[in-house]
BAPA-693408 format. One record per atom (N, C-alpha, C, CB): x, y, z; residue in three letters. Coordinates in steps of 0.1 Angstrom, whole numbers, padded with zeros to 4 digits, always signed. Glycine has a CB too. Layout:
REM BAPA-693408
XYZALA/...
END
This chain:
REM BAPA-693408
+0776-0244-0118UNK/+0777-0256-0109UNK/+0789-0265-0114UNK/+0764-0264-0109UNK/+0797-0275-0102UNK/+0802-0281-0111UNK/+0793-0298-0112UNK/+0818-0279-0108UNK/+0799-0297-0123UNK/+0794-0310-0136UNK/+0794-0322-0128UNK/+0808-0312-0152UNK/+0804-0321-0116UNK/+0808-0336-0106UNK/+0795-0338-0097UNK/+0824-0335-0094UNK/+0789-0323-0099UNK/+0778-0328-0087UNK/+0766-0336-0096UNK/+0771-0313-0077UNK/+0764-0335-0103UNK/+0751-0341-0114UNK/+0745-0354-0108UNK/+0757-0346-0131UNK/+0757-0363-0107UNK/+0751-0376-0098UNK/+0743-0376-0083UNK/+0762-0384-0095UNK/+0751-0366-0079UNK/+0744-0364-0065UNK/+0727-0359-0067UNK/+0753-0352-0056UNK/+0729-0346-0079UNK/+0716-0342-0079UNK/+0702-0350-0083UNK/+0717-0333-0086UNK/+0712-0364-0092UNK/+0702-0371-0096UNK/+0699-0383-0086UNK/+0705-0376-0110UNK/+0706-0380-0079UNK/+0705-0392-0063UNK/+0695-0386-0055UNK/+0721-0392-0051UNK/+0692-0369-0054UNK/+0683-0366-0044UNK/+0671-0363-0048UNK/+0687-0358-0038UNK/+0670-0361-0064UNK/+0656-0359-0071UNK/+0653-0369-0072UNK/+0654-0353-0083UNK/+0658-0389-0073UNK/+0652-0399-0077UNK/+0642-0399-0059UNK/+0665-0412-0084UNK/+0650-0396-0049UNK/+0646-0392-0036UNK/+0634-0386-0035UNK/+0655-0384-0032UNK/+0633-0375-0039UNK/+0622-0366-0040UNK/+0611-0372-0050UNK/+0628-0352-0045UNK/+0614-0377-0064UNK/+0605-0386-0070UNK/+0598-0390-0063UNK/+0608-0395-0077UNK/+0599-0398-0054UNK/+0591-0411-0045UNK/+0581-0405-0036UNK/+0602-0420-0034UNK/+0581-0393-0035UNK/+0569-0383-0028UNK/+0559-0380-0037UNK/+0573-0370-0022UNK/+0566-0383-0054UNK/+0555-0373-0061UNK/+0546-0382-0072UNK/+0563-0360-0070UNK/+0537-0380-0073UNK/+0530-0386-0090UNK/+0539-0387-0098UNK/+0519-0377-0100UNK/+0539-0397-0108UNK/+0549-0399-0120UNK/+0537-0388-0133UNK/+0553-0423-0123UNK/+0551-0385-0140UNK/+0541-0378-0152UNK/+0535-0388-0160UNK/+0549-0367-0163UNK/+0518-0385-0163UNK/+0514-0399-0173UNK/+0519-0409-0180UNK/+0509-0397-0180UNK/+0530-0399-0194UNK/+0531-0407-0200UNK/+0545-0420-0193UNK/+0532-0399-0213UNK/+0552-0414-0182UNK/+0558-0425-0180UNK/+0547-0436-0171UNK/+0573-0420-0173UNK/+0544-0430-0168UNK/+0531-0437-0157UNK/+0524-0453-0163UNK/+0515-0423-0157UNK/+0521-0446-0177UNK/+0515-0457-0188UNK/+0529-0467-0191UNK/+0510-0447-0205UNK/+0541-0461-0196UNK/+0553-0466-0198UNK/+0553-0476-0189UNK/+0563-0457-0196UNK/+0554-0472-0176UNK/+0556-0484-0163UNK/+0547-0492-0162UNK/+0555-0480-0148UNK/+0533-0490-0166UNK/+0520-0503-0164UNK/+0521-0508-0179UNK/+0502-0497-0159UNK/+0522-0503-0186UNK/+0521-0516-0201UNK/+0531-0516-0212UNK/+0506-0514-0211UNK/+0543-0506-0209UNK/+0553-0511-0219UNK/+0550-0509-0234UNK/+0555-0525-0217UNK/+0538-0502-0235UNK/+0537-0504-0254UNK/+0539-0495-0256UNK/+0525-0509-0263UNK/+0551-0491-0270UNK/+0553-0477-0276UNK/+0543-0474-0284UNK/+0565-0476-0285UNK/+0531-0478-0288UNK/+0520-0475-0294UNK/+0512-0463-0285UNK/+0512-0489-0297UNK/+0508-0471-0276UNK/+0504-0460-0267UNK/+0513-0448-0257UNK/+0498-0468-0259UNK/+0527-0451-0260UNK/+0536-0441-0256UNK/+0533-0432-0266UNK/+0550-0445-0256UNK/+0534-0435-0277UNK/+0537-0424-0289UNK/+0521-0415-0288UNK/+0539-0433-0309UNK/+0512-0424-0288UNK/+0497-0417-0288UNK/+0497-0409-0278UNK/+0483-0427-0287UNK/+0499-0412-0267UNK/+0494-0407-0256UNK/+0506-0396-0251UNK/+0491-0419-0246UNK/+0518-0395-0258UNK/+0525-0381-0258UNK/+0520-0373-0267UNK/+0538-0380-0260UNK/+0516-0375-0281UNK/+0512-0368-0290UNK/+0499-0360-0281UNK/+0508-0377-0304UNK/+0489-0366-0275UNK/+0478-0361-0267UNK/+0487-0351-0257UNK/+0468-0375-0259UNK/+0497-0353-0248UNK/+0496-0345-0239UNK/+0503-0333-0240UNK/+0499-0350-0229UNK/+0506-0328-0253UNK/+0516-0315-0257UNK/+0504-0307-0249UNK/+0520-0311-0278UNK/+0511-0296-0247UNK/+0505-0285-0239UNK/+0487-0292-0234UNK/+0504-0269-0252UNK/+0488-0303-0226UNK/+0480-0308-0220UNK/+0480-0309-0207UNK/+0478-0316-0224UNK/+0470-0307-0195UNK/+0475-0314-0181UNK/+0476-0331-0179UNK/+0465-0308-0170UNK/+0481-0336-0172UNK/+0484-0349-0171UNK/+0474-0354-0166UNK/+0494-0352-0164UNK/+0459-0352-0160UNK/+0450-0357-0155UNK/+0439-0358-0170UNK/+0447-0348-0141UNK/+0439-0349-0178UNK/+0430-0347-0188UNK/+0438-0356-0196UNK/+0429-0331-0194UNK/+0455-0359-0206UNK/+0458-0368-0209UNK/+0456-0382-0208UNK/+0463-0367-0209UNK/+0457-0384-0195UNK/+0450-0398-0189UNK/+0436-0401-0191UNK/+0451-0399-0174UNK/+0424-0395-0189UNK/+0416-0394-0192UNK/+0410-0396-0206UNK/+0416-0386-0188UNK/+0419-0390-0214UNK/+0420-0389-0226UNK/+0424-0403-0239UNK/+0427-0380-0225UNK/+0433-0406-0230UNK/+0444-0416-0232UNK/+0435-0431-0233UNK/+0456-0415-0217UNK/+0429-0431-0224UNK/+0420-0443-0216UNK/+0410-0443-0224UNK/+0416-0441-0200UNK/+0402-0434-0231UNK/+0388-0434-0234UNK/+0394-0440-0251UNK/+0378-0417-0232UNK/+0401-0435-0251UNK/+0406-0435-0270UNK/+0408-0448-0269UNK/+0422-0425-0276UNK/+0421-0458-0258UNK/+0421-0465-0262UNK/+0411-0475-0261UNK/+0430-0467-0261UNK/+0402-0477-0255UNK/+0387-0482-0253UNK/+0382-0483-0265UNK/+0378-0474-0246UNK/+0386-0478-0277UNK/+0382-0478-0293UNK/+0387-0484-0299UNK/+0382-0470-0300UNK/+0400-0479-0295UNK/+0409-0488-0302UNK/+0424-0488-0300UNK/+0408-0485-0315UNK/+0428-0496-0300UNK/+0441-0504-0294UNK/+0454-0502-0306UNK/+0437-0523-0289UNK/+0451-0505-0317UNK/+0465-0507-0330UNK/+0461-0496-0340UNK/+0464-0525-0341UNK/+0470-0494-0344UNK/+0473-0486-0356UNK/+0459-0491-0366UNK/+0491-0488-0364UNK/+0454-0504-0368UNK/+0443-0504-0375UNK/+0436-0506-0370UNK/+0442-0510-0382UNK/+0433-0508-0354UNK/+0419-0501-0355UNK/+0416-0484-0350UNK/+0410-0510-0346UNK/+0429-0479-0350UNK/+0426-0467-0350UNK/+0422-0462-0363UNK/+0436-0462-0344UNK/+0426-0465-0373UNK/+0423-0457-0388UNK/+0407-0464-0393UNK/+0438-0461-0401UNK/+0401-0469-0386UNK/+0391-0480-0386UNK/+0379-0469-0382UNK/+0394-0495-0375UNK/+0384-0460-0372UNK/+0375-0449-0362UNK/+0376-0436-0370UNK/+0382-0446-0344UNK/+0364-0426-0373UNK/+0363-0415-0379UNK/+0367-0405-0374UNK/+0352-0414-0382UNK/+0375-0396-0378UNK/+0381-0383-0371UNK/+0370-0379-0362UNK/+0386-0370-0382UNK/+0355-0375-0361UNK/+0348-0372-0351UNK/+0351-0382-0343UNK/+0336-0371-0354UNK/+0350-0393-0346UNK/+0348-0404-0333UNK/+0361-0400-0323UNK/+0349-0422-0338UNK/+0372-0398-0331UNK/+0382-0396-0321UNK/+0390-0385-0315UNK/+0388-0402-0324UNK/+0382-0373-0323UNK/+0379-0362-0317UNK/+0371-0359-0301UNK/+0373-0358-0327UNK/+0358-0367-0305UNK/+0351-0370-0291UNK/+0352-0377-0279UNK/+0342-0373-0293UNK/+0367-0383-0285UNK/+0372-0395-0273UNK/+0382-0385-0265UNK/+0382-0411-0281UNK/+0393-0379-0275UNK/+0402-0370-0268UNK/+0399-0357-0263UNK/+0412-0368-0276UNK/+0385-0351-0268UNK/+0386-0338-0259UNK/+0382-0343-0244UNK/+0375-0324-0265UNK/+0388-0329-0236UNK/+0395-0318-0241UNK/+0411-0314-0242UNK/+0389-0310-0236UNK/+0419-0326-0246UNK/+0432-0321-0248UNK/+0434-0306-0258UNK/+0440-0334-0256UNK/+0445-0300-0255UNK/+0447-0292-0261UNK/+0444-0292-0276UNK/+0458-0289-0257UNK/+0444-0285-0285UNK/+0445-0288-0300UNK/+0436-0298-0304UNK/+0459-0291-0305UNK/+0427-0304-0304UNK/+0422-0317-0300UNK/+0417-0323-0316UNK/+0409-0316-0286UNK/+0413-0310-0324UNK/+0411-0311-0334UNK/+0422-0314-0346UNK/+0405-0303-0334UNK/+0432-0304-0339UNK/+0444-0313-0348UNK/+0451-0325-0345UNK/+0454-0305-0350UNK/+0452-0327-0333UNK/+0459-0340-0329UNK/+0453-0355-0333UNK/+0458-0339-0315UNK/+0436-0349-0337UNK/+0428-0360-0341UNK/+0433-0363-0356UNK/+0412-0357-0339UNK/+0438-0354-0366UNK/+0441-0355-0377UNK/+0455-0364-0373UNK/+0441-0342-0385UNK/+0464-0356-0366UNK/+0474-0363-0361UNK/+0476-0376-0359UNK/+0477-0359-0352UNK/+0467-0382-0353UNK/+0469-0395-0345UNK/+0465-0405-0359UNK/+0457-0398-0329UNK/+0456-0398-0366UNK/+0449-0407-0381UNK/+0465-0410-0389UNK/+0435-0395-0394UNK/+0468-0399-0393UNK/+0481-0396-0401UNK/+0493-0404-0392UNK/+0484-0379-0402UNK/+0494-0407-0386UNK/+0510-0414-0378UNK/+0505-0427-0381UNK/+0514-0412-0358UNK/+0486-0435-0376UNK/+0490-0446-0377UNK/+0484-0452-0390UNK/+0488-0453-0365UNK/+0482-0441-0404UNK/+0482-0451-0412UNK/+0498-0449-0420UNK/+0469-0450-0423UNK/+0505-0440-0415UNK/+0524-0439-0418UNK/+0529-0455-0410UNK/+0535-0419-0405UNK/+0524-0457-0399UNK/+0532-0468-0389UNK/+0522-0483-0402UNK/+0525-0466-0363UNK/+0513-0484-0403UNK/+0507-0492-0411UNK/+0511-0496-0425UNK/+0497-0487-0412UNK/+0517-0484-0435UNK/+0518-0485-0445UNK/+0533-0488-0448UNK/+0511-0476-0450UNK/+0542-0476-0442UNK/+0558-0478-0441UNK/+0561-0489-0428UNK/+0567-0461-0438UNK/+0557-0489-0415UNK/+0562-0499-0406UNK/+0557-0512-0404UNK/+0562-0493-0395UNK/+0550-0521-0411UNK/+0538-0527-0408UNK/+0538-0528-0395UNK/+0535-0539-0414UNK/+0527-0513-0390UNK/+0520-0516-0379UNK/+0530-0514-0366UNK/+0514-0530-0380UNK/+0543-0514-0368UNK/+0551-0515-0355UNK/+0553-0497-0354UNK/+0568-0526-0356UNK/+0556-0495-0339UNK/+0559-0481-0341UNK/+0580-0481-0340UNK/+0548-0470-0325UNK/+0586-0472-0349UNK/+0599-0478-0351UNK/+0607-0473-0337UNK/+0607-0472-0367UNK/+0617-0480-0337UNK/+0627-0473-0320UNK/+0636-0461-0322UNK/+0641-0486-0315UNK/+0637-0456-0337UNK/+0649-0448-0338UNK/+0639-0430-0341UNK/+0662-0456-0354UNK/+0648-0425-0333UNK/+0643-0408-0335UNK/+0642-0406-0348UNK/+0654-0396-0330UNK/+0654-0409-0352UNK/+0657-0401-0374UNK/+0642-0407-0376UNK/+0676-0413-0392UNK/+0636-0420-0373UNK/+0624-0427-0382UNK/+0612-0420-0378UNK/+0620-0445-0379UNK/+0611-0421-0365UNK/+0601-0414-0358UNK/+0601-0397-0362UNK/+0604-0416-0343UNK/+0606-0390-0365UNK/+0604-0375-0371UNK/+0603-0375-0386UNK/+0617-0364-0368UNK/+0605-0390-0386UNK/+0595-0390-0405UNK/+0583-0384-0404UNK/+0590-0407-0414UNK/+0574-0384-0389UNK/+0560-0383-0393UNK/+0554-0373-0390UNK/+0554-0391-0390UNK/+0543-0365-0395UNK/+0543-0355-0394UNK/+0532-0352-0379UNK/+0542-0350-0408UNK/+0538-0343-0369UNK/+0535-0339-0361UNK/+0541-0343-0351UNK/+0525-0339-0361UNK/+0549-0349-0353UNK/+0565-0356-0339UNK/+0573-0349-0342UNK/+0574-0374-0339UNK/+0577-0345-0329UNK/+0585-0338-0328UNK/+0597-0342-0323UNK/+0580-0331-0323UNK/+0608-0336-0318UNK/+0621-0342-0312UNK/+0618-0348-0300UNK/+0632-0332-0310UNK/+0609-0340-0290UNK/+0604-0342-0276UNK/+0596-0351-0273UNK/+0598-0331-0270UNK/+0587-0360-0286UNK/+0579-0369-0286UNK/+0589-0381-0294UNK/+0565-0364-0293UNK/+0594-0377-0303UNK/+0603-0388-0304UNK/+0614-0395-0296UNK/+0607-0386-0311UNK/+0622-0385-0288UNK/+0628-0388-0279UNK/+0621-0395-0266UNK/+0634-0376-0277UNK/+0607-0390-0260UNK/+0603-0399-0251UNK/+0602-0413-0260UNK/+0589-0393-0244UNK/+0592-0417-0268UNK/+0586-0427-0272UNK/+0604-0439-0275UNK/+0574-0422-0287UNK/+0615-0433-0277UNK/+0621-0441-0278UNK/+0630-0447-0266UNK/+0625-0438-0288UNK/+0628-0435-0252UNK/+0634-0435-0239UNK/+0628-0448-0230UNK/+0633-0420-0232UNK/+0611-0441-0231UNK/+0603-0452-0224UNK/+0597-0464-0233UNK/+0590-0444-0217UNK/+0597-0463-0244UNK/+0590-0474-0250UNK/+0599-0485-0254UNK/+0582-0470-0263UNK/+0617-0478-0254UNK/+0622-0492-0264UNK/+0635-0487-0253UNK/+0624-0491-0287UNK/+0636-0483-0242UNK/+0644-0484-0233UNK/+0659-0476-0243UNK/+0645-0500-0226UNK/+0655-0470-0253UNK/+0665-0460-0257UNK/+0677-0451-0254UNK/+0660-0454-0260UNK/+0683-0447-0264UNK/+0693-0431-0263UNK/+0681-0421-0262UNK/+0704-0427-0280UNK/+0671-0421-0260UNK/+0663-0409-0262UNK/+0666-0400-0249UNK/+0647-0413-0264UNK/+0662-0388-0250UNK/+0664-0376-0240UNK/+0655-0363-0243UNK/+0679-0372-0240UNK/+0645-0365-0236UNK/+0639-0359-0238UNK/+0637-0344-0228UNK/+0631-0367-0240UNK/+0640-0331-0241UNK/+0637-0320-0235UNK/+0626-0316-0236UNK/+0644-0312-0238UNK/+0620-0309-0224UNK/+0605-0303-0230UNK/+0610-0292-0217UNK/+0585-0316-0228UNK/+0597-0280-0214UNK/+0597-0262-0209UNK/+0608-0266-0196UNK/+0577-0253-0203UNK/+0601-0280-0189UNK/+0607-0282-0177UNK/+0623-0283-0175UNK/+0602-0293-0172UNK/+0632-0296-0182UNK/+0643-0301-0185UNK/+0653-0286-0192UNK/+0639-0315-0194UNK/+0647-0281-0199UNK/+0651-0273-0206UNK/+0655-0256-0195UNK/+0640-0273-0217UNK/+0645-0255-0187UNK/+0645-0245-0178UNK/+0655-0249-0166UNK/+0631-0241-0174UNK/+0654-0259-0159UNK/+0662-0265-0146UNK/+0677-0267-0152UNK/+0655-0280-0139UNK/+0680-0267-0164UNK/+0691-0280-0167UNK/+0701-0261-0170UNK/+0685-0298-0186UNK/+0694-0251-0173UNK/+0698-0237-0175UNK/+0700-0232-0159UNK/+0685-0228-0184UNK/+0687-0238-0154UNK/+0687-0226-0138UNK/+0699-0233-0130UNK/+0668-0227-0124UNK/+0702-0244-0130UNK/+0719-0248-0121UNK/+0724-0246-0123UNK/+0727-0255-0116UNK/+0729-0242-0136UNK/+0744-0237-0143UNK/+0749-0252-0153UNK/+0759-0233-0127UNK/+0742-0266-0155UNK/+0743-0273-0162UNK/+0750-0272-0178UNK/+0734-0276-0160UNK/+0740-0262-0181UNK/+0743-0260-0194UNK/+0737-0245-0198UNK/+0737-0272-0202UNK/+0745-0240-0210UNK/+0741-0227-0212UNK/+0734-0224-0221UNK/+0748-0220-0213UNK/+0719-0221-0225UNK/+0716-0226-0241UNK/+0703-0219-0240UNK/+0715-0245-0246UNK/+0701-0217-0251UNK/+0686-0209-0254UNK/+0673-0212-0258UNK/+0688-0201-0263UNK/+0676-0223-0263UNK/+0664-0233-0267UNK/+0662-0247-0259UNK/+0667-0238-0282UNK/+0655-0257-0258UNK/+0647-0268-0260UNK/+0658-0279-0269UNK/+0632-0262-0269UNK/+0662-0274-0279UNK/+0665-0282-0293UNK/+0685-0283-0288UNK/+0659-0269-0313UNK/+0683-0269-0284UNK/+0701-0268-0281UNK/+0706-0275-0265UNK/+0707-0247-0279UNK/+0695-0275-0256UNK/+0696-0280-0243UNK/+0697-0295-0246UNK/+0684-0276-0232UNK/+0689-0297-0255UNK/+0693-0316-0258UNK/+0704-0322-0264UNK/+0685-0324-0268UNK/+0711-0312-0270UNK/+0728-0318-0276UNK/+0736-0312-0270UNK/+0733-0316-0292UNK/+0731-0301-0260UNK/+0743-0304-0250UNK/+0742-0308-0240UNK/+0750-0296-0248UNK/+0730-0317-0236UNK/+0730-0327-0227UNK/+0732-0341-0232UNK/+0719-0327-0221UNK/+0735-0340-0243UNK/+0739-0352-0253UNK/+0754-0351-0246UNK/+0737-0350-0272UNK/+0760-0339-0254UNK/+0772-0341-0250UNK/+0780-0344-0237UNK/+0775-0331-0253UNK/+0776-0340-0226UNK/+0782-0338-0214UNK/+0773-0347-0205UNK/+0783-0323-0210UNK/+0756-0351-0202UNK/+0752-0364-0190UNK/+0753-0375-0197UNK/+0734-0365-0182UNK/+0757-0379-0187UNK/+0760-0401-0185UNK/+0746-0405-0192UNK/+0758-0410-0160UNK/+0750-0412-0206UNK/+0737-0416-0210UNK/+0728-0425-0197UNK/+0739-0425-0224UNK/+0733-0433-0188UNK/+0729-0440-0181UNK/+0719-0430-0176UNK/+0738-0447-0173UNK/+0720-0420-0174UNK/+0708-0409-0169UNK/+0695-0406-0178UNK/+0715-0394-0169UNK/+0694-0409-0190UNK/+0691-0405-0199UNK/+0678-0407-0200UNK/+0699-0407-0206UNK/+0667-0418-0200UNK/+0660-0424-0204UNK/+0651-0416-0189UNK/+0664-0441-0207UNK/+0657-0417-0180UNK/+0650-0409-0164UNK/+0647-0396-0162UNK/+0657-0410-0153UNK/+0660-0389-0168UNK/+0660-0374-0170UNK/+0648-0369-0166UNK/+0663-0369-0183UNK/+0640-0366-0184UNK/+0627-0356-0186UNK/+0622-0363-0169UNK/+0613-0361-0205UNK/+0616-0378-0166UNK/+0611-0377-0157UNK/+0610-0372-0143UNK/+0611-0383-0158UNK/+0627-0369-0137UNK/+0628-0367-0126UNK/+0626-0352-0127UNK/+0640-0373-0120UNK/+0628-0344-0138UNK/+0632-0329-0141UNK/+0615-0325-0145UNK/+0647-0327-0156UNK/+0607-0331-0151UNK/+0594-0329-0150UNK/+0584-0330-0132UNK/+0591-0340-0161UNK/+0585-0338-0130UNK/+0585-0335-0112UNK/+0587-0329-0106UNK/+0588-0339-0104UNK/+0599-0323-0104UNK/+0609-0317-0101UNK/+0602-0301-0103UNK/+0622-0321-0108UNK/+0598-0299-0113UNK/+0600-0282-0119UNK/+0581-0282-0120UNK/+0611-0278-0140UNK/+0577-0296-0120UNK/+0560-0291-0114UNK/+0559-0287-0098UNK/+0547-0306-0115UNK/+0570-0294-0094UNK/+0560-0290-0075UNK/+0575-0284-0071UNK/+0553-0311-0059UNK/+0585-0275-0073UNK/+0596-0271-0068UNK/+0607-0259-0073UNK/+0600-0281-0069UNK/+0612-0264-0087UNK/+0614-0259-0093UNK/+0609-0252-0106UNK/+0618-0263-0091UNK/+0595-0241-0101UNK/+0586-0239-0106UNK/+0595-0227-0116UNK/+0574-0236-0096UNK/+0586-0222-0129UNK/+0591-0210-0136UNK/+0593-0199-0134UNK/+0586-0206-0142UNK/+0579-0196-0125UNK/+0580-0184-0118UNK/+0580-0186-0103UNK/+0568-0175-0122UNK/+0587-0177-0091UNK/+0587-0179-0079UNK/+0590-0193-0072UNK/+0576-0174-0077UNK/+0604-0196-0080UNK/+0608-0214-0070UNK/+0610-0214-0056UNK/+0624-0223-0074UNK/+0606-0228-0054UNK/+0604-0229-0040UNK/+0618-0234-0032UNK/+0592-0238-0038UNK/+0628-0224-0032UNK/+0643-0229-0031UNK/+0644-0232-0013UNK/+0656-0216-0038UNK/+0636-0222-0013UNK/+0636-0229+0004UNK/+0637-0242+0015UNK/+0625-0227+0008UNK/+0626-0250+0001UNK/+0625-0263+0005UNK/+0632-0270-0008UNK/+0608-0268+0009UNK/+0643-0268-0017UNK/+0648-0278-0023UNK/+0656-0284-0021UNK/+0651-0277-0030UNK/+0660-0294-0024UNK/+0668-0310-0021UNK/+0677-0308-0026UNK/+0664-0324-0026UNK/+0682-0298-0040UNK/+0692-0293-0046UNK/+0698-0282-0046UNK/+0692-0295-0054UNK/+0698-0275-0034UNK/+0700-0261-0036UNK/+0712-0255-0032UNK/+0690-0255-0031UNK/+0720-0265-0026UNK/+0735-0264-0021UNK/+0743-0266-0036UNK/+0740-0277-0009UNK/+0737-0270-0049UNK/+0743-0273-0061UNK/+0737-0266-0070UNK/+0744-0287-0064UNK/+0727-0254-0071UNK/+0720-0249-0081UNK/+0727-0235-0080UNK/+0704-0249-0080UNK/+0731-0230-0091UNK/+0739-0213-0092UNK/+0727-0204-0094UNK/+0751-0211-0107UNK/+0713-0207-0096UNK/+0704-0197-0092UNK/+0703-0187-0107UNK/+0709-0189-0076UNK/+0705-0194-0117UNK/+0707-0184-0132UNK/+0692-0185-0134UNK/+0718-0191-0147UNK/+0697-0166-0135UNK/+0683-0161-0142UNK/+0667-0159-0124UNK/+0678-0180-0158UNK/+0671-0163-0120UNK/+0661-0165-0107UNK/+0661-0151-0098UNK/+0667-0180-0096UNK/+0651-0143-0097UNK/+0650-0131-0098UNK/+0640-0128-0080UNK/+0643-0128-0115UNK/+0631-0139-0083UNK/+0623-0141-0068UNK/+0620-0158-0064UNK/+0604-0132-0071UNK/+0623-0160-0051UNK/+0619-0170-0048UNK/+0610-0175-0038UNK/+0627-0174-0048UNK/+0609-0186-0035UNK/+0601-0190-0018UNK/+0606-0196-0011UNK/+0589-0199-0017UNK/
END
């Protein structure tokens, strides 16, 4: 594709957004602004559906709201709040371990910068990068299966990983895009630009997608 159309594409997916559910965690992002519950409530939705995170999301914080009173609640207790997210048993160790790190090293704040945020253990680039996009209106950019597959299938960028699609979307989109990206490209590749069998028939971008790698469509 070329690189000049990017704006347009992001002109007709912000388009298309407005038909669709927002993904949770920005969802939460938009109604309360707190990176506390950004950070928790992405850690919950790794390989989770967005109806079960919410779910999830909501009951946990009904316990507890801050880094101290989360470490205040017994790994069962909050085990039994979050299933059934994926991993649920480790994420419950997870969520203990981040907020007595944010308690002891941050007092209690969750920090804005990626490098701080992958101090801890079980954040990843894709959780760090949201929590600092939506929570602190960041440089964050976040790749995850979706962003990573679409940003390959138009010819955007050429890359093999997750990890490599983010620095070279570092390099080459308008940071001003940046903070919206994962969201419009997560929508986008749930109801459209699916993995298997896309639905190019009815896409909004398909006069600008070079079709890499796309083998069957709808």
């Amino acid at each position: 594709m070329d690189d000049r159309n990017m704006a347009a594409i992001i002109r007709l997916l912000e388009r298309e957004l407005e038909k669709k559910e927002l993904p949770i965690v920005t969802k939460l992002a938009d109604e309360h602004h707190d990176p506390f519950e950004i950070l928790i409530s992405t850690l919950l939705s790794l390989r989770t559906k967005d109806e079960v995170t919410a779910a999830a999301t909501e009951r946990l914080f009904a316990l507890a709201s801050t880094p101290e009173e989360m470490v205040g609640l017994a790994e069962e207790e909050i085990r039994k709040a979050i299933y059934p997210v994926g991993f649920y048993r480790n994420k419950a160790k997870t969520i203990l371990h981040v907020c007595r790190e944010l308690i002891d090293r941050f007092q209690s704040r969750v920090p804005d910068s990626i490098e701080e945020l992958l101090t801890f253990r079980g954040v990843g680039r894709k959780t760090a990068n949201l929590v600092v996009a939506l929570g602190f209106n960041g440089a964050g950019l976040c790749v995850d299966t979706h962003v990573h597959r679409i940003s390959n299938r138009i010819g955007y960028v050429r890359t093999k990983t997750p990890d490599e699609t983010e620095f070279a979307l570092r390099a080459k989109l308008p940071p001003e895009h940046w903070s919206r990206y994962n969201t419009l490209l997560v929508a986008f590749g749930r109801n459209i630009c699916r993995p298997v069998s896309p639905l190019c028939s009815g896409c909004p971008v398909a006069a600008y997608c070079d079709r890499v790698g796309v083998k069957k469509s709808r």
